[in-house]
C-alpha positions as CSV (number, residue, x, y, z in Angstrom):
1,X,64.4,17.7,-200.2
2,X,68.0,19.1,-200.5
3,X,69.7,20.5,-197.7
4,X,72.9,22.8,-197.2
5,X,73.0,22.0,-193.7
6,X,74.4,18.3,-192.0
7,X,73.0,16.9,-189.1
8,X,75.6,15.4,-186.5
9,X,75.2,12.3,-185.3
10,X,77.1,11.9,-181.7
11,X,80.7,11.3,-182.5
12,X,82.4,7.5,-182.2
13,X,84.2,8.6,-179.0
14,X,81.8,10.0,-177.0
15,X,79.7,6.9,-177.9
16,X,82.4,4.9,-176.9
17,X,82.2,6.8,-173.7
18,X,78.7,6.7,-172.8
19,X,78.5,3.1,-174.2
20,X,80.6,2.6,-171.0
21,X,79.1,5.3,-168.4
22,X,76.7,8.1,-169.6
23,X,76.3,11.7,-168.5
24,X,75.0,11.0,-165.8
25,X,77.6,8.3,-164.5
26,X,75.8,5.5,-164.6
27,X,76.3,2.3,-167.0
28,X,73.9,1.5,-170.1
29,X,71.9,-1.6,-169.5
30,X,71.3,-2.8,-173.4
31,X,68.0,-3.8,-174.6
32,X,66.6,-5.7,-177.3
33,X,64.3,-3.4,-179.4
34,X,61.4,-5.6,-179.6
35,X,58.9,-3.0,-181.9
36,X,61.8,-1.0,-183.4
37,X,61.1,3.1,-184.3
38,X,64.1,4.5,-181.7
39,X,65.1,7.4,-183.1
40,X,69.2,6.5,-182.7
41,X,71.5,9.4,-182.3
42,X,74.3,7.6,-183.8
43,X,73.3,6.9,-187.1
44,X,70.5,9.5,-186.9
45,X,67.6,6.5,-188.1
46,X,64.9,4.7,-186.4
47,X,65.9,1.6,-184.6
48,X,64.3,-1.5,-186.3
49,X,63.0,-4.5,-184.6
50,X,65.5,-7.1,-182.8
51,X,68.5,-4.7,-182.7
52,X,70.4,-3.9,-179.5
53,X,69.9,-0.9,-178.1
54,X,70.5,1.5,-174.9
55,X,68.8,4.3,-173.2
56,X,71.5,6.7,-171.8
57,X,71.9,10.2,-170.3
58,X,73.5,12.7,-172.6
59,X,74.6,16.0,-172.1
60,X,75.0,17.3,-175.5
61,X,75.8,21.3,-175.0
62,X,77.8,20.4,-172.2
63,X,80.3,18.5,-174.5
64,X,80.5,20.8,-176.9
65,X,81.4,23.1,-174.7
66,X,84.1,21.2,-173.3
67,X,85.2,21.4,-176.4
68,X,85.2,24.9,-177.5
69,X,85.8,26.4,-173.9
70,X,82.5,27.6,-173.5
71,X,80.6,28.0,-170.2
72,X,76.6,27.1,-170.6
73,X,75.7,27.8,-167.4
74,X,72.3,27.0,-166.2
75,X,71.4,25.9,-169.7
76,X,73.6,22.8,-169.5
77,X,71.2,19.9,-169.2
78,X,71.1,15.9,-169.6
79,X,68.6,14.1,-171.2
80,X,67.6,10.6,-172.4
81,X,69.2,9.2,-176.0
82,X,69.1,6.0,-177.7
83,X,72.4,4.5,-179.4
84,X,72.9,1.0,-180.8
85,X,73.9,-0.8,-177.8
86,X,77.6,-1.8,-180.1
87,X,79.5,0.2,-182.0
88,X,78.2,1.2,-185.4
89,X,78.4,2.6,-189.1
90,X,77.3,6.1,-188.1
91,X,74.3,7.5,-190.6
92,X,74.4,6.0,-194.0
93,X,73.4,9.7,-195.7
94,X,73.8,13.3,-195.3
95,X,69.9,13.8,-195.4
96,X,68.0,15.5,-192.3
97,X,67.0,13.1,-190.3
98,X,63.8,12.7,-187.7
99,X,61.6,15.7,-190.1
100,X,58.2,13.6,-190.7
101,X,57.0,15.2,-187.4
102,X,56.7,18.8,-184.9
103,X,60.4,19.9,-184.1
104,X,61.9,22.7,-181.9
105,X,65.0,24.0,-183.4
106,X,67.2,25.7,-180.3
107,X,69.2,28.2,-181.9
108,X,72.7,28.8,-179.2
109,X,75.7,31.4,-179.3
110,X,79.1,30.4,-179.4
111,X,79.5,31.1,-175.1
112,X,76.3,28.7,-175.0
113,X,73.2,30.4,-174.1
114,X,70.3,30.2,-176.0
115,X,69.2,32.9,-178.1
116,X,66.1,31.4,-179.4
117,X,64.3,28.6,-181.0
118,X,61.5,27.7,-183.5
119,X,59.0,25.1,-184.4
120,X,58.9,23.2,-187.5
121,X,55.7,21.6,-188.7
122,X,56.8,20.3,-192.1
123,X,59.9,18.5,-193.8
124,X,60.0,21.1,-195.9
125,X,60.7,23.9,-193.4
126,X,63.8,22.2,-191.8
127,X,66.1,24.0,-194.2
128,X,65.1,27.5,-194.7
129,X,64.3,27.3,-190.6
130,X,68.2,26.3,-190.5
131,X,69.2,29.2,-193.2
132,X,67.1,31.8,-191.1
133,X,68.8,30.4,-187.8
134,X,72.5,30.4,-189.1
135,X,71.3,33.7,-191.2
136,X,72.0,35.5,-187.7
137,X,75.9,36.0,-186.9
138,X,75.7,35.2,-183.0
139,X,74.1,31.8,-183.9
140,X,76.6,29.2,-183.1
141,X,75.0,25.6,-183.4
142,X,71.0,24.5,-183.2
143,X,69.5,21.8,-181.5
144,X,67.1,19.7,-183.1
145,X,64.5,18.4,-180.5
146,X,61.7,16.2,-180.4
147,X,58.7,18.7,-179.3
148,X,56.6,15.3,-178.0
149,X,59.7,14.8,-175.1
150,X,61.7,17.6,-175.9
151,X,64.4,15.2,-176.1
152,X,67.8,16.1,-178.0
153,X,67.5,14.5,-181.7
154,X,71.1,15.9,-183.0
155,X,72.7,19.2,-183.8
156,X,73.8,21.5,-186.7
157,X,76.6,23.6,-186.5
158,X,78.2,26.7,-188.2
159,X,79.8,26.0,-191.0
């Protein structure tokens, strides 16, 4: 599959960050991954067995809007992530990761509210789903999400 779009793994310092104290203030307590198949948000791959990892809180629109000034409101939110328990490399490719299953893509405006989402069924429909999503000017970023947990897999912004 080739994509024009590029997932985002959760940047080196906010890992940094939440490998201290996550979103929701409390400290990671690291784990060895005894069957492996986490889905890590900082390299965007499934864990494999015997590495180290952590379960932490993560408030993913809520940083980004820290960043870009925006106010999300009632949609900010704070849900479970796995990281390698250490720093790491970060993904090893620019391919779309987590697509061999259901997904919600939650499409959000630049002042943060959501303004829709879809499901995806197939590998092959992340990238048009993603070209029809960014197709519409008021879409800022999507959310990839797990539909299982609706847990927060990694974004894809504008541009």
């Amino acid at each position: 599959m080739t994509t024009t779009h590029t997932a985002r793994p959760i940047g080196p310092a906010v890992l940094k960050e939440l490998r201290t104290a996550d979103d929701a203030g409390r400290p990671p307590v690291p784990v060895t991954d005894e069957e492996g198949g986490a889905p890590l948000r900082c390299c965007l791959r499934h864990s494999v067995p015997g590495e180290r990892i952590a379960l932490v809180s993560y408030a993913p629109l809520r940083r980004w809007a820290a960043g870009t000034g925006a106010d999300p409101g009632a949609y900010d939110e704070q849900g479970p992530v796995f990281v390698h328990a250490e720093e790491c490399a970060g993904p090893a490719g620019d391919a779309l990761p987590f697509t061999n299953s259901h997904r919600v893509l939650r499409r959000y405006s630049a002042d943060g509210r959501i303004l829709g989402g879809r499901l995806v069924e197939h590998a092959d429909a992340f990238d048009p789903a993603l070209t029809e999503a960014f197709a519409d000017p008021d879409v800022a970023m999507v959310h990839v999400r797990a539909v299982e947990y609706g847990c927060f897999l990694y974004e894809v912004r504008r541009g």
